[in-house]
C-alpha positions in Angstrom: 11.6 -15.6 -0.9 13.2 -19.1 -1.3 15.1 -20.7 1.9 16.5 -23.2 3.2 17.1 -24.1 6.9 19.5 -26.4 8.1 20.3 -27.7 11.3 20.5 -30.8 13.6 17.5 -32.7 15.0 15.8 -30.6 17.5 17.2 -27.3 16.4 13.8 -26.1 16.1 13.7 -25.8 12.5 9.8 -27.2 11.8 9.1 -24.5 14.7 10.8 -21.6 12.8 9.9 -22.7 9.5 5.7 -23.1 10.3 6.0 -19.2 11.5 8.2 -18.0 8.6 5.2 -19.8 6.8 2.6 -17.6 8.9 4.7 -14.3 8.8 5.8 -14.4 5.1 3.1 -15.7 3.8 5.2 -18.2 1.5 4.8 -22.4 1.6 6.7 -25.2 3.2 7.8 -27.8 1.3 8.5 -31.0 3.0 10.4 -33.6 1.2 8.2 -36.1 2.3 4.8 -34.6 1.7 5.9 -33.9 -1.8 6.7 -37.5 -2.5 3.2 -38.8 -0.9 1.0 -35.9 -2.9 3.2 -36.7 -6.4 2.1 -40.6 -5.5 -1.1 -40.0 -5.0 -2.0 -37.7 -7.7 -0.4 -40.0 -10.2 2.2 -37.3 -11.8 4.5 -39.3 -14.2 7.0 -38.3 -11.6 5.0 -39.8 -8.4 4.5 -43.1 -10.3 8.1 -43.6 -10.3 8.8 -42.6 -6.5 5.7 -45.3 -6.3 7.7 -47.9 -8.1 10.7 -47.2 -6.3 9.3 -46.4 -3.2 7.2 -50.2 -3.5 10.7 -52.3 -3.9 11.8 -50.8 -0.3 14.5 -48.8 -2.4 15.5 -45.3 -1.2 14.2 -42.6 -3.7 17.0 -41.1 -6.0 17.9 -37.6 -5.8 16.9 -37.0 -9.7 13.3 -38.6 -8.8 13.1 -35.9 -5.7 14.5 -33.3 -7.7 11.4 -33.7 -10.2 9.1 -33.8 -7.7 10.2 -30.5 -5.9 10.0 -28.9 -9.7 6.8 -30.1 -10.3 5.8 -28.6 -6.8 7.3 -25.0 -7.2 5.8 -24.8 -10.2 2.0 -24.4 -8.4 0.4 -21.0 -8.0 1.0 -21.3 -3.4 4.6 -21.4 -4.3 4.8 -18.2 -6.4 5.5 -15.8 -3.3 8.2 -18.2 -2.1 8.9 -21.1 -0.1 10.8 -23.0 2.6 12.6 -26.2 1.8 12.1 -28.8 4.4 14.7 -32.0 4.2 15.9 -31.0 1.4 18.7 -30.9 0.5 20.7 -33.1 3.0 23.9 -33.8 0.9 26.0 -32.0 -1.4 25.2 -33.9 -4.8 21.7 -32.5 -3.7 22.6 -28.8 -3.0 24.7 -29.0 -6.6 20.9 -30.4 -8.4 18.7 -27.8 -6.7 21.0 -25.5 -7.6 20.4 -26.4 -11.6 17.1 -26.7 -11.0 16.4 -23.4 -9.7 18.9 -21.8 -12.7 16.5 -23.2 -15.2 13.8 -22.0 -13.4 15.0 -18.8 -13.6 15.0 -18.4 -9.5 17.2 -17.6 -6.9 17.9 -19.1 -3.2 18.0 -15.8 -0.8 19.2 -17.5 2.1 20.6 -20.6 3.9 20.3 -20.4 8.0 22.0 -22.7 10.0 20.2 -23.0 13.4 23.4 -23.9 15.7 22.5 -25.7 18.5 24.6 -27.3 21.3 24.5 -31.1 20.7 24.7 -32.1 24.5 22.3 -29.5 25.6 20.1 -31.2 22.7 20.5 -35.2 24.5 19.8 -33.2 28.0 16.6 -32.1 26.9 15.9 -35.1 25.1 16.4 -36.8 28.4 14.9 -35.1 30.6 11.9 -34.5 28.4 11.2 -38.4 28.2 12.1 -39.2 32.2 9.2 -36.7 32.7 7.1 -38.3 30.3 7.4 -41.3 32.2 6.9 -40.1 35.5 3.1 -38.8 34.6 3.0 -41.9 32.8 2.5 -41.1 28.8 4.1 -43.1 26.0 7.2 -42.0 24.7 7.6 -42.2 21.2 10.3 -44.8 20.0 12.2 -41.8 17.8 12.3 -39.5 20.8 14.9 -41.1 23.2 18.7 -40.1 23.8 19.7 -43.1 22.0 17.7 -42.5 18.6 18.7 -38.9 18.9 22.7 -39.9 19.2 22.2 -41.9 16.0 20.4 -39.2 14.0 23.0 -36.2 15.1 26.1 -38.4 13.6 24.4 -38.8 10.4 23.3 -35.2 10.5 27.4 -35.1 10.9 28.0 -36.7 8.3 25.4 -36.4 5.5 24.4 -32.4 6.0 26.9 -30.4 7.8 28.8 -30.4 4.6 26.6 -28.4 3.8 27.6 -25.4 5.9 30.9 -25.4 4.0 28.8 -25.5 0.9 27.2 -22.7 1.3 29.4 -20.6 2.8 31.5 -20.6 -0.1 28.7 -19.4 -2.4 28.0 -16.6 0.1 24.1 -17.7 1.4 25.2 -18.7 4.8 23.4 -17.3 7.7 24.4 -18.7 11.7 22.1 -18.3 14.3 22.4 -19.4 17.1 19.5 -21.9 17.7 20.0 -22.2 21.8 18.0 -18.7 22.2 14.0 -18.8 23.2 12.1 -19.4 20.1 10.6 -15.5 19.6 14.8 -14.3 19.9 15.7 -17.0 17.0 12.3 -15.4 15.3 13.6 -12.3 15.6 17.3 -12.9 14.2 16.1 -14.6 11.0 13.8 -12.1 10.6 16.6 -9.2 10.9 19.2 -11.5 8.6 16.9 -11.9 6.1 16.1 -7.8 5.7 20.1 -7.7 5.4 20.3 -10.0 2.8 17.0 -8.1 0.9 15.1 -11.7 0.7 12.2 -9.0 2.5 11.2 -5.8 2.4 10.8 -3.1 5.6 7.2 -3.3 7.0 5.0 -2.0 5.5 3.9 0.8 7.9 7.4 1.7 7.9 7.3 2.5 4.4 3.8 3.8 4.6 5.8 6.5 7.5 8.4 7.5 5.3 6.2 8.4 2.3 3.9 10.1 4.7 6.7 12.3 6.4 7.4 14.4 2.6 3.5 14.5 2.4 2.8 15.7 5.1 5.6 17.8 4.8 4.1 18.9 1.5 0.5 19.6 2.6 1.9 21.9 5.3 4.2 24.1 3.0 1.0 24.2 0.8 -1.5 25.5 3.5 1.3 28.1 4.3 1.4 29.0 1.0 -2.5 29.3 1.0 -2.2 31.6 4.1 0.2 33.8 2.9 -1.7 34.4 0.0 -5.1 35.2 2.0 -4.0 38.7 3.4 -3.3 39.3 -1.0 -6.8 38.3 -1.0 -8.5 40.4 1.5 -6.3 43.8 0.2 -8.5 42.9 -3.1 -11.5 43.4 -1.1 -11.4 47.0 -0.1 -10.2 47.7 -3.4 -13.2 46.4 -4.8 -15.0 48.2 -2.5 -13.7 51.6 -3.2 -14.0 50.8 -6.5 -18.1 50.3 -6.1 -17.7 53.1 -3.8 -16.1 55.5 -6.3 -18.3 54.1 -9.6 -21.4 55.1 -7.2 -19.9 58.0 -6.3 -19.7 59.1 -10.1 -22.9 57.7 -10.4 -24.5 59.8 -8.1 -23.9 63.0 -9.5 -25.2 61.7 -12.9 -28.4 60.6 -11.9 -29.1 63.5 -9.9 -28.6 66.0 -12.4 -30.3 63.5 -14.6 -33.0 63.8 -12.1 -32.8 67.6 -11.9 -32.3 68.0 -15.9 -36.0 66.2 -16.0 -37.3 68.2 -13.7 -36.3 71.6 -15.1 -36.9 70.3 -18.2 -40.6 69.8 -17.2 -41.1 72.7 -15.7 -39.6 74.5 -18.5 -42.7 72.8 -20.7 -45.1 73.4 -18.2 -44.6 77.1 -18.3 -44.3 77.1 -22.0 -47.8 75.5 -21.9 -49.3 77.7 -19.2 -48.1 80.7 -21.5 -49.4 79.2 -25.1 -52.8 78.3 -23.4 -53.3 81.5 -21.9 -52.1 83.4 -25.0 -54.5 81.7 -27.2 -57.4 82.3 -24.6 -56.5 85.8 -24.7 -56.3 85.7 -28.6 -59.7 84.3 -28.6 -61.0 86.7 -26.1 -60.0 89.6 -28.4 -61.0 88.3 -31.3 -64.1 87.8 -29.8 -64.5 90.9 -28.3 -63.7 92.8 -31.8 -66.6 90.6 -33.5 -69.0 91.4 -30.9 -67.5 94.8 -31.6 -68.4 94.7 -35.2 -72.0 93.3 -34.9 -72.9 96.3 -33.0 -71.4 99.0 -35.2 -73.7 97.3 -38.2 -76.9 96.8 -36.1 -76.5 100.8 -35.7 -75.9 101.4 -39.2 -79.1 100.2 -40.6 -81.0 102.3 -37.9 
């Protein structure tokens, strides 16, 4: 997600932009901080701002430009960012836009923070008359008078931007007087319309469990309707033991009787062999006794 927030001083646009930071997870880029990191790291870039910067020269917009390539080009600024003071004119809108065609990029969204300017020097005022009262020092940029000067260049320099913008279809109004957690809220809702985010995440996450769920219950149904199927197998199983044992029965009990007879049947047959050969040998027995007799009486 790439954005850019405009608005006058005291819109609230470093508040909105540090938790668009926190809830996005993307990178501010300040204009500023850029510059001082390029300088101090000694990028070929920063050592020109240095230059420049050394003379008491404003920076040019090409030397800027380079510096917020260099900086989108670092891993932190993958998942997006927020650009912070820049741009402020058009000839800077019309470079950012190049760069971030070369770049292969795409701004999502532009949103103006509209604030009422002499609801802005009320606060202002009586924001610094407190201060005095308790007796703190109040900072030379934060008066009424330093505020006046800083909302006519605003005038000026940046609210052609709005035009800008508008014509290429990226500009979002909100309206910048709300409490801070309502403006929170409207960005939030005009950047889902413009698809720069996605739904939350457990809104997705509900969706794609609704058809599951759905799912897993027209499964188990299925599963329960098919258990009465699966207990009518049962009995028939049953009967089927019931009937095979049933056929069984029979066999193995004239099997059982077939062995019995069968043995009997041999028992006899050997009750009458043996006693048929013991009354064999009795006769044969008794006729050679017989014969032993009849000779003894011969030879008397």
């Amino acid at each position: 997600m790439r954005i850019i927030l405009l608005g006058p001083p005291g819109s609230g646009k470093g508040t909105q932009a540090q938790l668009l930071v926190q809830r996005y997870g993307i990178v501010q880029l300040s204009t500023g901080e850029m510059l001082r990191a390029a300088v101090a790291a000694g990028t070929p870039v920063g050592l020109k701002a240095k230059e420049i910067m050394a003379s008491g020269a404003l920076v040019p917009d090409e030397v800027v430009v380079g510096i917020i390539s260099d900086r989108i080009d670092q891993p932190d600024a993958r998942n997006g960012f927020i650009l912070d003071g820049f741009p402020r004119t058009v000839p800077q809108a019309e470079a950012l836009d190049e760069l971030l065609k070369h770049k292969h990029l795409k701004l999502d969204a532009v949103i103006e923070l509209r604030v009422n300017e002499s609801a802005l020097l009320n606060r202002v005022e009586t924001r610094v008359a407190q201060m005095r009262e308790r007796g703190e020092e109040v900072r030379l940029d934060d008066t009424p008078e330093v505020l006046t000067k800083r909302l006519a260049n605003y005038r000026n320099q940046t609210e052609p931007l709005i035009h800008y913008y508008s014509e290429r279809r990226k500009l979002s109004t909100i309206d910048g007087m709300m409490a801070i957690d309502e403006v929170t809220r409207a960005i939030h809702r005009q950047l889902l319309a413009l698809g720069a985010v996605e739904p939350k995440t457990h809104a997705k996450s509900a969706a794609k469990a609704g058809p599951a769920k759905k799912a897993k219950a027209s499964k188990t149904a299925r599963k329960t309707a098919q258990k009465p199927a699966k207990t009518t197998k049962k009995p028939a199983k049953s009967a089927k033991k019931a009937a095979k044992t049933a056929v069984r029965g029979p066999k193995k009990t004239a099997k059982k009787a077939g062995k019995k007879a069968a043995g009997k049947t041999v028992k006899k047959a050997t009750k009458k062999a043996a006693q048929k050969t013991a009354k064999k040998a009795v006769k044969k027995g008794a006729r050679k006794a017989a014969k032993k007799v009849t000779k003894k009486r011969a030879k008397r």
